[in-house]
C-alpha positions in Angstrom: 0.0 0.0 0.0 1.1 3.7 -1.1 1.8 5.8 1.9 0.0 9.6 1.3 4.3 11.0 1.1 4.6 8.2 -1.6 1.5 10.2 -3.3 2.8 13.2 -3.2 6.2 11.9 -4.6 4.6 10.6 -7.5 2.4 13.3 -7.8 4.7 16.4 -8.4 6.8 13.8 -11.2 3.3 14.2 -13.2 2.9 17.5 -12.3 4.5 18.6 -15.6 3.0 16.1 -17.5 0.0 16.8 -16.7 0.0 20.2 -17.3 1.4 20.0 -20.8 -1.0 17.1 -22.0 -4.2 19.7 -20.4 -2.4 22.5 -22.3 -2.1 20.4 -25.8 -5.5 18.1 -25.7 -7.9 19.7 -23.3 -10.7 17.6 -24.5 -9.7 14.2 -23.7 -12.1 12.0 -21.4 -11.2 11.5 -17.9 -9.7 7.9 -18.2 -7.9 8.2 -21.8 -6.4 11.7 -19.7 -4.8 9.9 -16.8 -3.6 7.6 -18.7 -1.5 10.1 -21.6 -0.1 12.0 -18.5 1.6 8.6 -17.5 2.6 8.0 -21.0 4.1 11.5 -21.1 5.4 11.4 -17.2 7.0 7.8 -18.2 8.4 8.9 -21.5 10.3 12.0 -19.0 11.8 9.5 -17.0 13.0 7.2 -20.1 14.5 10.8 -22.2 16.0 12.4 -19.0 19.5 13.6 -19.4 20.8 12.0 -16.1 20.6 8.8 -14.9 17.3 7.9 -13.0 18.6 6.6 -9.6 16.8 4.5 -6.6 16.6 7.3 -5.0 14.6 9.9 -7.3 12.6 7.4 -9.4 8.9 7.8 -8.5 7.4 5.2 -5.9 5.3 3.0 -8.2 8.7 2.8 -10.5 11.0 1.9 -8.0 10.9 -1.9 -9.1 11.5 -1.1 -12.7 14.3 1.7 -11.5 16.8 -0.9 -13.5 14.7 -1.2 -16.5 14.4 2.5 -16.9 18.1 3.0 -16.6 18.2 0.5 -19.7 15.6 2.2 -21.7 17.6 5.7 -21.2 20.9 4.3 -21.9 19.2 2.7 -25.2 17.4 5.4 -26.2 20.9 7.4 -25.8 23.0 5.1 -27.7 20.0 5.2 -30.7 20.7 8.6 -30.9 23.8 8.9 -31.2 24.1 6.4 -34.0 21.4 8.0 -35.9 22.8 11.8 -35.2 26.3 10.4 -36.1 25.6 8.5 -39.2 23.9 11.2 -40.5 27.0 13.0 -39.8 29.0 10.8 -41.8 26.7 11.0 -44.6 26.7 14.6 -44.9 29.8 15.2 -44.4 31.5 12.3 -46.5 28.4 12.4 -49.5 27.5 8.9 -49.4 24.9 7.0 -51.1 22.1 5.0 -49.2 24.1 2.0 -49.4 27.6 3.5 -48.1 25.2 5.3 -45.2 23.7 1.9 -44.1 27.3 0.3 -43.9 28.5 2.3 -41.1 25.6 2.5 -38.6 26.6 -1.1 -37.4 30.1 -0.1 -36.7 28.9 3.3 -35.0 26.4 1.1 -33.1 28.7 -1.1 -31.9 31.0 1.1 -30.1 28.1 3.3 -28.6 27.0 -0.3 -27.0 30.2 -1.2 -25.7 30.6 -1.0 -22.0 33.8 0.3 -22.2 32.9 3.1 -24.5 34.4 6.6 -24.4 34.5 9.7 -26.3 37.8 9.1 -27.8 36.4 5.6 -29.2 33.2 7.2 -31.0 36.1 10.0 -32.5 38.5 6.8 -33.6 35.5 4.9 -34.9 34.1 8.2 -36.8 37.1 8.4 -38.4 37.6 5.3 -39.4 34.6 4.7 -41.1 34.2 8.3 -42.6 37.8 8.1 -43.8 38.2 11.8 -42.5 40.7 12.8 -39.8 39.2 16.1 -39.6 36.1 14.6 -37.5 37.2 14.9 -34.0 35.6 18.4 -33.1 32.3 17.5 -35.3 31.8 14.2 -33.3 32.1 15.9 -29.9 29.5 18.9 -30.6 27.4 16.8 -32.3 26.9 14.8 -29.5 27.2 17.8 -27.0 24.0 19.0 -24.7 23.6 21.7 -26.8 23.6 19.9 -30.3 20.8 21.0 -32.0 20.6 18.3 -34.3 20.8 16.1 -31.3 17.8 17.7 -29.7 15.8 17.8 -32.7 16.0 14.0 -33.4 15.3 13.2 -29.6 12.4 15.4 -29.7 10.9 13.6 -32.9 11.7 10.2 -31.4 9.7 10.9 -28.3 6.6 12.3 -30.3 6.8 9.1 -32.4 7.0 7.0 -29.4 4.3 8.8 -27.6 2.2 8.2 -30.8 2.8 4.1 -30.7 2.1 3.5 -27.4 -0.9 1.0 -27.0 -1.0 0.5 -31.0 0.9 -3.1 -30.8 1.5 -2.7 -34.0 5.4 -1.6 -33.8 6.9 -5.0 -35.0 5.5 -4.4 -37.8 7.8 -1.0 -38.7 4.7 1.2 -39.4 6.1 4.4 -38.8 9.8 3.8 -41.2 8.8 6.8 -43.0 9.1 8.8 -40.3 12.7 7.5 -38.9 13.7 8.5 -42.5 12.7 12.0 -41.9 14.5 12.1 -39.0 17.4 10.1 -40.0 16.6 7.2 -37.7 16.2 4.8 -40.7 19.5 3.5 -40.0 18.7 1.7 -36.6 14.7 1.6 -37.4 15.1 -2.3 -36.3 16.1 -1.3 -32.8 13.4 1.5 -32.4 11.1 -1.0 -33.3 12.0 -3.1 -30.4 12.8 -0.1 -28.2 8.7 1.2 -28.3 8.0 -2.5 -27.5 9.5 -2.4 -24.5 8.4 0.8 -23.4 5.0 0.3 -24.1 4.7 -3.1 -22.5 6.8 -1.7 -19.6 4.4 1.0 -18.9 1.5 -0.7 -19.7 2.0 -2.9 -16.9 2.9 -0.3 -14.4 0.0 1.6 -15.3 -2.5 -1.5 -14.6 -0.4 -2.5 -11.7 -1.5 1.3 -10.3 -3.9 2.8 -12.4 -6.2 3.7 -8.8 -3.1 5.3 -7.6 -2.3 7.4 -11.0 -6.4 8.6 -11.4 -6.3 9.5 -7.7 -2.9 11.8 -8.6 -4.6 13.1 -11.6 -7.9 14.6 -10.1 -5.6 16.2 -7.3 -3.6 17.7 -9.4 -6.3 19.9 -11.5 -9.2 19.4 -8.8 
């Protein structure tokens, strides 16, 4: 049983989910409302720029605290490739087939444990063929990238759109990783919104009493 502190814990995490999703579809019914403002307040946790740790992941995730971790170092590493191959391709003209080529090799040293900065230069460079890469890679991938941001920020609305469709296996939405030059790990994605949608659908039935009861506090 939920203590009333674990409530209010939980509650101020969909504070700001809850607000936006009022803000952007202030007509939805009671129940499909709740339930966005956990998809939304979830997808925050999986695209936050730290680590989520034991001690700041919300009370009704705290068994799933490891999962998340996962989905948020996934999501990162997806990123990365997809941001850095298009690098590549831009910078080095290639065709479609050239571009496909290197994503595995990118891919593979973003999911290397021991990966570092210097790795992702080496391996830019060796694929690109360029020794001129070094300060590309690194703001590229910086915080302030804005071709970072603008991928992670189509990715989430794409996942946010899939959720409860259980139709990702089948790569429905490839048109829209092309657009945002996602194509090139479209397999993973596939598998990544699979996971995060049967991840939170579970928490949400495992607490949906707990989430309504946040939700009518929040704008009663």
């Amino acid at each position: 049983m939920l203590e009333s502190q674990d409530v209010e814990l939980t509650t101020a995490w969909m504070q700001n989910a809850a607000t936006r999703v009022h803000a952007e579809q202030p007509l939805l019914p009671r129940g499909d409302f709740a339930k966005q403002v956990f998809r939304e307040a979830f997808l925050d946790l999986c695209f936050a720029p730290t680590a989520v740790e034991v001690q700041n992941v919300p009370i009704t995730l705290a068994l799933d605290q490891a999962r998340i971790q996962e989905l948020q170092n996934e999501i990162q590493v997806l990123l990365s490739t997809g941001v850095l191959c298009a690098l590549v391709k831009g910078t080095c003209k290639m065709n479609d087939t050239e571009h496909l080529a290197v994503a595995p090799k990118i891919l593979a040293c973003l999911q290397s444990n021991d990966v570092t900065m210097d790795r992702v230069v080496e391996t830019v460079v060796e694929v690109s063929g360029k020794h001129s890469m070094d300060q590309l890679v690194r703001k590229t991938l910086s915080k302030d990238s804005l071709a970072y941001r603008a991928m992670e920020n189509g990715l989430r609305k794409l996942i946010i759109a899939q959720l409860g469709k259980k139709d990702y296996l089948n790569s429905p939405f490839k048109a829209e990783l092309t657009q945002l030059s996602l194509s090139v790990v479209h397999t993973n994605i596939c598998s990544l919104v699979g996971r995060i949608d049967r991840l939170s659908e579970f928490n949400w039935q495992v607490h949906v009493q707990w989430y309504a009861k946040i939700n009518r506090f929040i704008f009663n």
